[in-house]
C-alpha positions as CSV (number, residue, x, y, z in Angstrom):
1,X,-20.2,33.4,43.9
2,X,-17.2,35.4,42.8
3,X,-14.7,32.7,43.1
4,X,-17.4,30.7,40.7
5,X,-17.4,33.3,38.0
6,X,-13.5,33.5,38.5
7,X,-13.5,29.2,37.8
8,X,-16.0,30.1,35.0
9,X,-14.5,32.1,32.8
10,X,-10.7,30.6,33.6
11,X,-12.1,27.2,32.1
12,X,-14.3,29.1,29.3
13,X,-10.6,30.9,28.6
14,X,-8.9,27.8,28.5
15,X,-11.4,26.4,26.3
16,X,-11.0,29.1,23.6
17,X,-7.3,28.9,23.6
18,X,-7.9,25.0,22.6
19,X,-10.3,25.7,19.8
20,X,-8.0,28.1,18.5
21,X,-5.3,25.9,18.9
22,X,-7.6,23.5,16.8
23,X,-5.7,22.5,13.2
24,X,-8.4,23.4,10.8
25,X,-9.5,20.0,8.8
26,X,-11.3,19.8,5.8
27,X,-12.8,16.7,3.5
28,X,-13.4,15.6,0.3
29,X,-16.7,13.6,0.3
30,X,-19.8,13.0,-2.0
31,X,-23.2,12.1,-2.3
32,X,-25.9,12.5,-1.6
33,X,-27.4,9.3,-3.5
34,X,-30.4,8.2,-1.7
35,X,-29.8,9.4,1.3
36,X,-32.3,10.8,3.3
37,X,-32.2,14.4,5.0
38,X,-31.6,13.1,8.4
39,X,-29.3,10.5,7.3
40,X,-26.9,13.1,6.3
41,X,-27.7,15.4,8.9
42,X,-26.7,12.8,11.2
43,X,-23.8,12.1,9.4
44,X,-22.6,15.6,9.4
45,X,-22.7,16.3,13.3
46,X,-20.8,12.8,13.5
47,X,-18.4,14.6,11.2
48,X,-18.3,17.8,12.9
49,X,-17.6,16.2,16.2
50,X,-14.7,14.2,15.2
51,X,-13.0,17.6,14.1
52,X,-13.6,18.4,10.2
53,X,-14.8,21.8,9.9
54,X,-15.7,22.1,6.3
55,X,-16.6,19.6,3.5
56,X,-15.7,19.8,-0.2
57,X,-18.9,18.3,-1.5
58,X,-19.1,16.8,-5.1
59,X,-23.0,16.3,-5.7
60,X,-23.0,16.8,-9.5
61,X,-23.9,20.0,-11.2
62,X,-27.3,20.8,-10.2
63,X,-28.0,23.7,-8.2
64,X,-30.8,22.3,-5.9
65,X,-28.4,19.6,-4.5
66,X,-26.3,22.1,-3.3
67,X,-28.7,23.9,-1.6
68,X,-30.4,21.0,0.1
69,X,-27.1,19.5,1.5
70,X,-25.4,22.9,2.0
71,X,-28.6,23.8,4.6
72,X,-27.7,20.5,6.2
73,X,-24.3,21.6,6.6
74,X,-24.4,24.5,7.8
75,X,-27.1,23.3,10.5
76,X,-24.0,21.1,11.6
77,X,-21.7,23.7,11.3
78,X,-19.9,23.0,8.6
79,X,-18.5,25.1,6.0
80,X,-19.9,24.3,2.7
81,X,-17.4,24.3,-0.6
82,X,-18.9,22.6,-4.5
83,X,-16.5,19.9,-5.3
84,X,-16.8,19.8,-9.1
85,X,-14.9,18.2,-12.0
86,X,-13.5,21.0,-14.5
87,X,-12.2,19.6,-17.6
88,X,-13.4,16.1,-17.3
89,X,-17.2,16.3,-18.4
90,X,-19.1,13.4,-19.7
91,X,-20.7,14.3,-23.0
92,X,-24.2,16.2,-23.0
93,X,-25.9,18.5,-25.2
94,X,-24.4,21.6,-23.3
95,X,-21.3,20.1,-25.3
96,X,-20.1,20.2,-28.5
97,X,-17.7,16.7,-29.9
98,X,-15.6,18.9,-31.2
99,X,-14.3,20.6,-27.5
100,X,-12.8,17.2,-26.8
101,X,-9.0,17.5,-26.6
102,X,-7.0,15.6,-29.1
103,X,-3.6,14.1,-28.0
104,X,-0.1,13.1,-30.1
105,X,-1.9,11.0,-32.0
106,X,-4.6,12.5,-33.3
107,X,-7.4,10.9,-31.0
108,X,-10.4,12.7,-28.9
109,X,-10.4,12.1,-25.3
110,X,-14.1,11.6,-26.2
111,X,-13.7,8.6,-27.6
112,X,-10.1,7.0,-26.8
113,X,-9.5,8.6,-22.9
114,X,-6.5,7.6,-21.7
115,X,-6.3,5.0,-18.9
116,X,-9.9,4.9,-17.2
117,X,-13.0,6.0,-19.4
118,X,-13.8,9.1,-17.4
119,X,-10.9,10.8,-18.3
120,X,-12.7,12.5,-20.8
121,X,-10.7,16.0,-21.0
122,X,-12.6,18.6,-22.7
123,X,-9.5,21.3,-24.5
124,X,-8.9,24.6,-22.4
125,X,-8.5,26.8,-25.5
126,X,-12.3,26.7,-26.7
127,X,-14.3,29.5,-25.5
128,X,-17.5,27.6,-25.7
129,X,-15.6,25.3,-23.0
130,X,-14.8,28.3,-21.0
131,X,-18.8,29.9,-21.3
132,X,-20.1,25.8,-20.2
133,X,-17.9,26.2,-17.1
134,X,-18.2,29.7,-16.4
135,X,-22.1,28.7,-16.1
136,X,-22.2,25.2,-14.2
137,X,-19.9,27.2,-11.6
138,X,-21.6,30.7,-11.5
139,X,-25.2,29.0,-10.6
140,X,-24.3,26.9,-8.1
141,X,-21.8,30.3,-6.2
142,X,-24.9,31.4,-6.4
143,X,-26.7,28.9,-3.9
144,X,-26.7,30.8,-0.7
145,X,-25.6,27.7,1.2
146,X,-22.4,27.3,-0.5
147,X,-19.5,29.2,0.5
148,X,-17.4,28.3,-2.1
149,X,-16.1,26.7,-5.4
150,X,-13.7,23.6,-5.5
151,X,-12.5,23.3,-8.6
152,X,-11.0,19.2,-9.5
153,X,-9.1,18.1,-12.7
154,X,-8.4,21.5,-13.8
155,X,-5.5,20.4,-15.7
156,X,-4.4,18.2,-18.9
157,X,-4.7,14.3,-18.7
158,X,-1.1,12.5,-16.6
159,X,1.2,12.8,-19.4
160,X,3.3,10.5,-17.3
161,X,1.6,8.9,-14.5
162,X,2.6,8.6,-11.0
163,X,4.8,6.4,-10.3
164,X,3.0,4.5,-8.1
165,X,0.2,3.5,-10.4
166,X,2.5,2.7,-13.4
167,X,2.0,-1.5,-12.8
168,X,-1.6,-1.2,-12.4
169,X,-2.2,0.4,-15.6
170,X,0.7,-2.5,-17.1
171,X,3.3,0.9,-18.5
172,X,6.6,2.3,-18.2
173,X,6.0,6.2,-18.4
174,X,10.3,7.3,-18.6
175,X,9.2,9.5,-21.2
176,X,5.9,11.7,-22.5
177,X,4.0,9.2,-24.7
178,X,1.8,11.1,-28.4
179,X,-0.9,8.4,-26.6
180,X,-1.2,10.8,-23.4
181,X,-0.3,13.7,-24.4
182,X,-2.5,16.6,-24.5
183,X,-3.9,19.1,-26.8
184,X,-3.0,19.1,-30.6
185,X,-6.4,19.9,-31.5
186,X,-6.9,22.0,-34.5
187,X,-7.2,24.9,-32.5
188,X,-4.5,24.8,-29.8
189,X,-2.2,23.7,-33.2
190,X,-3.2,27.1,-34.9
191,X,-2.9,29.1,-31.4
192,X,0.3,28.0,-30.5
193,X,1.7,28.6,-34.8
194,X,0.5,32.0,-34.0
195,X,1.9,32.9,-30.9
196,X,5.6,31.3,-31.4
197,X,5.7,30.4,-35.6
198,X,6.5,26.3,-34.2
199,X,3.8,23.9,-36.0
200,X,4.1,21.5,-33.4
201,X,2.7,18.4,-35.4
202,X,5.7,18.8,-37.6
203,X,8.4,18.7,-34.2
204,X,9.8,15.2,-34.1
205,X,9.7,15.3,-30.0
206,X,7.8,18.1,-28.6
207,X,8.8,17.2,-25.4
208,X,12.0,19.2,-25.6
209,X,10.3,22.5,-26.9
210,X,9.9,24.4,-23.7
211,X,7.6,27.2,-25.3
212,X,5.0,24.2,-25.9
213,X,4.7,23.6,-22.3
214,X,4.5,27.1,-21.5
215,X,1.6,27.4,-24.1
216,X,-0.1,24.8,-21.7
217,X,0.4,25.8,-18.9
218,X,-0.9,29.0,-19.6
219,X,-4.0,27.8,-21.2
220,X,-5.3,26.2,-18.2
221,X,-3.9,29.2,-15.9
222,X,-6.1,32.0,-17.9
223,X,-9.4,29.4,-17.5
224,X,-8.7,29.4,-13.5
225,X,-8.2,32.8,-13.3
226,X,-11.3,34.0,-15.3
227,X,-13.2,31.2,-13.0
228,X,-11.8,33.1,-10.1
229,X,-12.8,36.1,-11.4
230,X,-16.5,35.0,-12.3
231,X,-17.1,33.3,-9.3
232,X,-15.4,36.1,-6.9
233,X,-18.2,38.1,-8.3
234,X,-20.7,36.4,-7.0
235,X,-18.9,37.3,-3.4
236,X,-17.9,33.7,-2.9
237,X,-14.3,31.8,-2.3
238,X,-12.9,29.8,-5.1
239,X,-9.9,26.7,-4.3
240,X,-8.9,24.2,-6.5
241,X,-7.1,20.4,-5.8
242,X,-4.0,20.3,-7.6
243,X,-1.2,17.9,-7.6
244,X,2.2,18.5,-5.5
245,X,4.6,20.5,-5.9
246,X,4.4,22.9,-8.4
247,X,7.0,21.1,-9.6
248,X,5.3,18.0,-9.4
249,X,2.1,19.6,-11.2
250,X,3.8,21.2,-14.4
251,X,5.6,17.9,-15.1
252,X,2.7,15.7,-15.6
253,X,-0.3,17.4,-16.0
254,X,0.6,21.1,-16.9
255,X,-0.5,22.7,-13.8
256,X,1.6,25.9,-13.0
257,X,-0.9,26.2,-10.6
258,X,1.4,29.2,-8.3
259,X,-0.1,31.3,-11.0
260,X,-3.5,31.0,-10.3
261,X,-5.7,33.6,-8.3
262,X,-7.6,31.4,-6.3
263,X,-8.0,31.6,-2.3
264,X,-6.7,28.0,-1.1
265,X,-4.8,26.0,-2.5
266,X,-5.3,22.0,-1.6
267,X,-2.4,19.8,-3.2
268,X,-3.2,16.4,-3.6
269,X,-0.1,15.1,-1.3
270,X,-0.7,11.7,-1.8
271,X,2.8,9.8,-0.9
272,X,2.0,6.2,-1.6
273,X,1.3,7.3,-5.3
274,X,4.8,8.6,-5.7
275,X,6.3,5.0,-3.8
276,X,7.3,7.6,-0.9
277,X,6.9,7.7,2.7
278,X,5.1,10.3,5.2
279,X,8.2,12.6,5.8
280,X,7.3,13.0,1.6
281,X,4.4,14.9,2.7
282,X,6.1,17.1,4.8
283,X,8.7,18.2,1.8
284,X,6.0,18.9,-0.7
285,X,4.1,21.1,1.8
286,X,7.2,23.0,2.1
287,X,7.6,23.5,-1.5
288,X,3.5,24.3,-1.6
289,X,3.3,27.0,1.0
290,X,6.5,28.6,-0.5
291,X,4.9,28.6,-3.7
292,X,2.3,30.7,-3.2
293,X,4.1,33.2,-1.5
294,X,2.1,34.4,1.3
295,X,-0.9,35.6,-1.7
296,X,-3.1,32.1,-0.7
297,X,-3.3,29.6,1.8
298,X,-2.5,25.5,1.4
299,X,-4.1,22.5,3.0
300,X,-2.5,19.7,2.7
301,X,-4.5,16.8,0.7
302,X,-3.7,13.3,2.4
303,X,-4.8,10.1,1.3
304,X,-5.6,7.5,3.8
305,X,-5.6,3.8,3.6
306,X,-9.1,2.3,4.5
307,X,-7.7,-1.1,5.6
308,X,-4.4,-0.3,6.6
309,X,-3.9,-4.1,7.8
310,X,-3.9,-5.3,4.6
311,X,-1.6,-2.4,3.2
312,X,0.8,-4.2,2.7
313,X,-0.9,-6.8,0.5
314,X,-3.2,-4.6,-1.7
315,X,-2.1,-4.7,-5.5
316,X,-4.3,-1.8,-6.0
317,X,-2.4,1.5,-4.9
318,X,-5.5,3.5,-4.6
319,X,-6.5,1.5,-1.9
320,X,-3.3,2.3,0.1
321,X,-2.5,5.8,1.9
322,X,-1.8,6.9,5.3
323,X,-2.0,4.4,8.3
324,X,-3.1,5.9,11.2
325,X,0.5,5.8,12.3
326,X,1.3,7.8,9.1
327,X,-1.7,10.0,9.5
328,X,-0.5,11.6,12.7
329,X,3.0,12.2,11.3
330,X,1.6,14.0,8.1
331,X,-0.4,16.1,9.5
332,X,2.2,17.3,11.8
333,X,4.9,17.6,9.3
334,X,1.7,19.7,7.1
335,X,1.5,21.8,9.8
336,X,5.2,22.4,10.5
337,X,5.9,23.1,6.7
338,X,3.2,25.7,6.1
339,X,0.4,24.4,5.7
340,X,-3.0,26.4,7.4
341,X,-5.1,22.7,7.9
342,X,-5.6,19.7,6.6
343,X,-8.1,18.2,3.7
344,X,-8.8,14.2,4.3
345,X,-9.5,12.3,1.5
346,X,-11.8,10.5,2.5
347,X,-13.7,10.7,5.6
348,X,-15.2,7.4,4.8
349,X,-12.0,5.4,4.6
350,X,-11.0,6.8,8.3
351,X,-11.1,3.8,10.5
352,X,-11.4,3.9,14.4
353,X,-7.6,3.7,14.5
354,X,-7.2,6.5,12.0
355,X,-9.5,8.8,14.1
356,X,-8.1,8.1,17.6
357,X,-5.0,8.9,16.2
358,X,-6.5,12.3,14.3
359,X,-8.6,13.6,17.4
360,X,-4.9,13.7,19.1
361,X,-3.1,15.7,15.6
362,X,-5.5,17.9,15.2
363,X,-5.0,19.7,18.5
């Protein structure tokens, strides 16, 4: 009998040292559409036993979706985290036309988005933008099943796109276009006069004025942190996807995002949009977990390929990403750099080669 409880808790030992040895993984996913209650339930222990341990869930902005999935979540054992759009917002009348932002030439993301006709980019420097937000995310922290806020698109439009996507979208971004470049509204205009004496409409390139991107990047840095604040309130965490770097982020869509006062940090470290390899991955994570200088945590955002056999002969570079080859190498080279886990965009495109590959990475 002794020699049994000896063998039992030795393996029970063991086993803890494994869990803990476990890589935490997260995912970007959304729903619920018509899915039933056990559909997802089912869906989530299939989930939860192929290693993700929490789920950045975009289900739109009402409350009671939250709390329907989130119980279904947790009953799986996941962690539970609102994945919702910030400054892109379809129009509704809990907005005003006017809180659009306006780029170079004069024209509301309402009604000439750039590239895709989502990008509908509502300004950062309205306070009646700020009180919309500061609502939609307060109600839903308040949904005892959620755990926490994901913020997404908390930035300006891609004043120069990736590289990567340049041929889709037919342009040649070696320089910040008026067309995508983001806000000269009225009241940014006045703002900026005010703080710094520049009228910016009247600067031939302003591009080269330094204190213009400052005056952006600070705009969308004080509507994070009074998010943080709001919603920190309410007892609950508060992350946000960003794009790589910093670096990466202030270049091309004003995100000085190592100024924020958020909990996690999950940069979108998506090589194949940048024409780079995996070891890429492994750089920017470097850069990431250095950036926010021990005061919050990264996981590192990877994109995966979800038919990685015809990689090679997709036009369309959002349907590339990591093979499962590449999968395994970024997530180590995550791990190496500084990251604390690992967010999978998306679980969906995982194929069976992509999660025997993951179930050995993550431990």
């Amino acid at each position: 009998m002794k020699k049994t409880l000896i063998l039992f808790f030795a393996l029970m030992t063991v086993s803890a040292v494994i869990q803990a040895k476990k890589i935490p993984v997260h995912a970007w996913l959304g729903g619920p559409g018509k899915a039933t209650d056990q559909e997802i339930a089912t869906y989530f222990a299939d989930l939860k036993s192929k290693g993700i341990d929490a789920l950045m869930y975009n289900g739109g902005h009402d409350p009671a979706t939250y709390e329907r999935v989130g119980k279904l979540a947790h009953e799986a054992g996941l962690e539970f985290n609102a994945w919702i759009p910030t400054m892109v917002q379809a129009y509704s009348n809990k907005l005003d036309s006017s809180w659009y932002a306006v780029n170079g030439l004069g024209e509301s993301a309402l009604t000439h988005p750039a590239y895709v006709a989502h990008y509908t980019f509502l300004c950062p420097d309205r306070e009646g933008v700020y009180r919309f937000l500061e609502d939609l995310y307060v109600n839903i922290a308040k949904v005892p099943y959620v755990d926490g806020i994901h913020l997404d698109f908390i930035r300006f439009p891609d004043v120069i796109l990736a590289r990567g996507l340049w041929k889709k979208y037919n342009l040649v971004m070696d320089r910040e276009y008026p067309q995508f470049d983001y806000c000269y509204c009225d009241s940014c205009v006045a703002h900026f006069k005010a703080q710094t004496g520049i009228d910016i409409r009247s600067v031939k390139d302003p591009s080269v004025v330094p204190e213009w991107k400052q005056f952006r990047y600070d705009q969308i840095t004080r509507i994070v942190n009074r998010l943080a604040d709001a919603v920190h309130k309410e007892e609950k965490k508060i992350s946000a996807a960003v794009f790589p770097g910093p670096s990466i982020a202030k270049k091309i869509v004003r995100q000085e995002w190592n100024k924020w006062n958020l909990d996690a940090f999950y940069p979108m470290n998506y090589n194949d949009f940048y024409l780079e390899d995996a070891n890429w991955v492994g750089k920017m994570t470097k850069e990431e977990a250095k950036a926010v200088k021990g005061k919050s945590i990264v996981y590192s955002g990877l994109f995966i390929c979800p038919n990685p056999a015809n990689k090679a002969l997709e036009l369309d570079p959002e349907n590339h990403g990591l093979t499962p080859e590449e999968l395994g190498k970024a997530i180590k080279l995550s791990m190496k750099n500084g990251a604390v886990g690992v967010c999978l965009f998306t679980p969906d495109r995982m194929t069976e080669g992509h999660w025997k590959v993951f179930a050995k990475a993550i431990h």
